[in-house]
Steps between C-alpha positions, in 0.01 A plus 500: 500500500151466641437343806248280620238573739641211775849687481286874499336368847804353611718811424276692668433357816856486493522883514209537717692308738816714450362780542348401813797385561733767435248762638514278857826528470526834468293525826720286667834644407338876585349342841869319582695806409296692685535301795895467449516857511259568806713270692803651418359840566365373816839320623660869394216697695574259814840557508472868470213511751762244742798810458263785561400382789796422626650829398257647710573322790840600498448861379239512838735335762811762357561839618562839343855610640528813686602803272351339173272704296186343393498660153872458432390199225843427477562390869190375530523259215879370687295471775244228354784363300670436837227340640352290266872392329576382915201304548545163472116429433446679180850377378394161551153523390621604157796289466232224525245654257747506210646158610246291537262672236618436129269713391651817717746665336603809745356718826600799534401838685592782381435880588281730326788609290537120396817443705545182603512457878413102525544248208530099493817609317747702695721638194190675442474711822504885491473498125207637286256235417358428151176455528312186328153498381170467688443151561147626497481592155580159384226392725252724312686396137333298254586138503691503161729734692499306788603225314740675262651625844531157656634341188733790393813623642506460887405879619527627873112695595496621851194505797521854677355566881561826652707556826481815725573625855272721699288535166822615320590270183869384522428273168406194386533109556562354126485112427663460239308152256661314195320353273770244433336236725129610396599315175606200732133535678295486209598300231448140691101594532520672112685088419225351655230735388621439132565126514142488641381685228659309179344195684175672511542571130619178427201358657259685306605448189480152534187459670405727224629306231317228656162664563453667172577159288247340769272785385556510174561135381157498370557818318723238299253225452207851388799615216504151350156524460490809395746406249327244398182694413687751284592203323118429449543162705177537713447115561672437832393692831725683743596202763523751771284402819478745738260710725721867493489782276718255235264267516204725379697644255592126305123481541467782295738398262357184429146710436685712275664229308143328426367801360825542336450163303160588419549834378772339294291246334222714450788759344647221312161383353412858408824559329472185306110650419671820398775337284258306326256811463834685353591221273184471342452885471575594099569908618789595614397685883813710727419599817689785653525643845488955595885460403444381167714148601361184318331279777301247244554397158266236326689241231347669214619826551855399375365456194405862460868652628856580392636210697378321833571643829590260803198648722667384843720864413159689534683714188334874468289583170775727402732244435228199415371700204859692355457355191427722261248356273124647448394279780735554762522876428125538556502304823804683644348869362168408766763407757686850486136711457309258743253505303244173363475382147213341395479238281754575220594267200882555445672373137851329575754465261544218224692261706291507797294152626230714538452747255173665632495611917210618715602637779325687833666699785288569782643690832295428814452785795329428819434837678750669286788294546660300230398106575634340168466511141434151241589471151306268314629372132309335280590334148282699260594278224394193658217662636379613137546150336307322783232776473510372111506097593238598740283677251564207233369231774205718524443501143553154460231408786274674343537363157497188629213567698358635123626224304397202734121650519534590073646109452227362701252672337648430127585100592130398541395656162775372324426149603158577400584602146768148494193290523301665270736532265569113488123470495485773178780227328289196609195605306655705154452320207792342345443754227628708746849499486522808337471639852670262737831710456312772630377290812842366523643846543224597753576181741841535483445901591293350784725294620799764486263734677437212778887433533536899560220513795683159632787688524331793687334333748823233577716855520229690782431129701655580848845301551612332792812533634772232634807667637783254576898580590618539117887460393491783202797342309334160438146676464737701162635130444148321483386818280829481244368122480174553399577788274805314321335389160387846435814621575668272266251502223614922527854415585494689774725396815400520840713651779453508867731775676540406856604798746595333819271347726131528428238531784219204477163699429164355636310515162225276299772270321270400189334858448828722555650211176208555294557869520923434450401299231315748335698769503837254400246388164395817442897618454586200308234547231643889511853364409436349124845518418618319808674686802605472857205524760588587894395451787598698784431491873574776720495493895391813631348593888258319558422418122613312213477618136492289188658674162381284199680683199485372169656657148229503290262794291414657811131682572425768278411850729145490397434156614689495822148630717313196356785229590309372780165516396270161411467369200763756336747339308682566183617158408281308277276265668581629821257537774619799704484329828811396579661874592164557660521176725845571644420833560217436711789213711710719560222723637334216727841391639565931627729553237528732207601432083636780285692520190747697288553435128632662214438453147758208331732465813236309700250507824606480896214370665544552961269293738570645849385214745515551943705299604 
């Protein structure tokens, strides 16, 4: 469980404060013992200095008696033994130390072969003394062993002062100290020094509760906002008004979250700029980083793959190109060797959309290091038959260019040779009739040729476009309409396929049904024997194509090249403009007109319009 930074501050001025606490304490308790112990040692000293001193004065006032050898140790320790044992002074004076002293647990004296010759007890007298330990060497102990000593077991530990005669030792004055009643000493000031303490501790952790969430409450009110700018809310301000070091930083918060929003709507508005760039882009572009991980795809280049990759994954080339068709192999193959491919046309198989790829792998190095590659794909086929359409426009400028100069030049002649032919009629003889068929044939040649160099120049005169919002279905309606009496005169029967919902195109209404209409006549007059003829939209991105198929002859092979050329035509009394005019609509409305046929089965005719 994570914690939050008011109960981190809390928690540890809390143990700040214990271990001032406990380390005071430990001062306190070493200073008290300490001073428990020096006053027992001192009480202890006092009454050994009080019995010394009084042995002395009795030892000084006594006398030797006559006879009694100085070194006999024996006799000389009856002889103190006597003496001190009789005095009522030093019986007294240590009858009242132990008494009155809890602390005090014995005094003794006892030779220097430890014999007891004095002791508060008087069982004890004349017996060898066990000696306790050096009250001193507590004094110099650690104060875990002081303590362990005071709150252990009770134990006896003895204060030692020399006594002689004449600068002879006879032995030494032991008080005897328990540390029973040390315990008793103590542990009222350790009570107090602890409850003080846990008070102390106590007190700091709430006034440290209390301080941190009076520092840190607008820590609270920052993380909101905070919050709220992940979110991408940067609307609102942070209401924090203060002078202090929180104050400045909502100041800089609220900076940040203007340039935030700006950055974000000058990101959003390039993004949309780059969608719309990617949308409209017909090649098929991936962008990938040293690693070889996808980091940007454009629409088109699904087209071009196996299946489409969800680029959010940033998948690696290795597994974006496993298929194992010609395309795929050659882009994974530059992968592995690292190597660029130039352009390279690759042949997919039969059931591919595409059946023709172009596709480029370039690796970028900046000072030796690996930047990123691209692979670029390209639809060869489409490229090719726009290349073609492209070249056929050209053509077809330029003979119309030709043709409009060559009819303007013929037109004025032939109206020339009109008049005088009418004026070569007007002033024959009426024995001339022998010739008037001849003239007949020549004006009606004349006027033929001047219906032909009509035709011309109404074919190159520039047309004016008027796009409107078109529904397609009724624009197939209106043409079915107009093209019904051919249709039944053939007994042919129209059929409209729907396929879902159709996209409205923005298109010339009357021009794009002159061309329809064309190209539904032209398959009714190819259907003799009756038929079914269909027509067939097809939604597609970002386009919409048109399948008029009928079941007629078909186009023989050596005609097809010539199906959209003016004035060819192999019906009689055709004109060989009406192919001709809806190819050059489709053209001025971006779109594109093919055809498939084959000989007795019929002709497909596909208008490809933006949508």
């Amino acid at each position: 469980m994570r914690l939050s930074l008011k109960a981190k501050l809390t928690a540890l001025i809390s143990l700040l404060v214990l271990l001032v606490a406990l380390v005071t304490s430990a001062l306190y308790l070493a200073s008290l013992t300490r001073q428990a112990l020096a006053e027992v040692e001192s009480k202890g000293q006092y009454v050994a200095s009080e019995v010394y001193h009084q042995a002395r004065r009795v030892l000084a006032q006594s006398r030797i008696p006559a006879g009694t050898d100085p070194s006999n140790t024996q006799a000389l320790r009856r002889f103190v033994q006597e003496w001190l044992s009789s005095d009522p002074g030093i019986t007294s004076l240590i009858e009242s130390a132990v008494g009155y002293s809890p602390t005090i647990y014995y005094v003794t004296i006892t030779d220097t072969d430890r014999q007891v010759m004095i002791h508060s007890d008087r069982q004890a007298i004349g017996r060898t003394f066990e000696p306790a330990p050096r009250y001193q060497d507590l004094m110099r102990a650690g104060l875990l062993r002081q303590l362990r000593v005071v709150y252990g077991p009770p134990r006896i530990y003895e204060l030692r002062l020399p006594l002689d005669l004449g600068g002879s030792p006879l032995g030494d004055i032991r008080v005897g100290v328990s540390t029973l009643f040390l315990r008793s000493q103590i542990t009222p000031e350790l009570n107090r020094a602890l409850a003080l303490s846990a008070l102390a501790i106590l007190l700091a952790t709430v006034s440290a509760g209390l301080l941190s969430y009076r520092i840190l409450r607008p820590l609270e009110t920052i993380s909101r906002n905070v919050d709220r700018l992940a979110r991408g809310e940067y609307a609102s301000a942070l209401p924090l008004d203060r002078a202090d070091e929180w104050g400045i930083l909502s100041s800089k918060l609220n900076l940040l979250g203007e340039q935030m929003r700006g950055e974000k709507e000058e990101f959003v508005a390039l993004k949309e700029n780059l969608d719309q760039l990617f949308a409209k882009l017909t090649d098929g572009l991936l962008l990938f980083d040293p690693q070889d991980h996808l980091v940007l795809a454009t629409p088109a280049a699904w087209r071009f793959l196996r299946h489409a990759a969800n680029p959010s994954t940033h998948p690696p080339a290795a597994e974006l190109f496993a298929g194992d068709n010609a395309l795929e192999q050659l882009l994974r193959g530059a992968f592995r060797a690292r190597q660029s491919v130039p352009w390279q046309v690759v042949e997919m198989t039969a059931e591919a959309t595409i059946p023709r790829v172009a596709a480029s792998v370039q690796f970028v190095e900046s000072e030796g290091e690996s930047v990123g590659s691209l692979v670029t794909l390209r639809d060869a086929t489409t490229r090719a038959r726009l290349e073609d359409q492209l070249d056929i426009t050209a053509r077809l400028a330029a003979l119309g260019r030709l043709t409009s100069g060559v009819a303007h030049e013929v037109k004025n002649p032939l109206n020339a040779m009109v008049l005088q032919l009418e004026l070569l009629k007007s002033k024959l003889p009426e024995q001339g009739e022998h010739v008037k068929p001849h003239l007949d044939v020549l004006s009606e040649e004349i006027r033929r040729l001047d219906r032909v160099v009509k035709t011309f120049l109404d074919f190159t005169r520039p047309i004016e476009l008027r796009p409107a919002e078109t529904d397609v279905e009724a624009l197939v309606r209106d043409v079915f309409t107009l093209a019904e009496p051919q249709a039944n005169q053939n007994h042919v029967r129209l059929i409209f396929e729907a396929n879902g919902t159709l996209p409205r195109l923005v298109i010339d209404r009357d021009l794009m049904k002159q061309a329809l209409l064309n190209l539904v006549l032209n398959g009714c007059q190819a259907m003799p024997a009756g038929g079914e003829l269909k027509v067939t939209p097809r939604p597609l991105p970002h386009r919409l194509e048109l399948e008029i198929t009928d079941q007629g002859v078909g186009i023989p092979p050596e005609l097809r090249p010539k199906v959209f050329s003016l004035c060819f035509t192999t019906k009689p009394g055709g004109t060989g403009v009406g192919l001709a005019m809806a190819y050059r609509v489709v053209q001025l409305h971006n779109g594109s007109i093919d055809f498939t046929s084959e000989p007795h089965r019929g002709t497909t005719f596909r208008i490809s319009l933006p949508c």
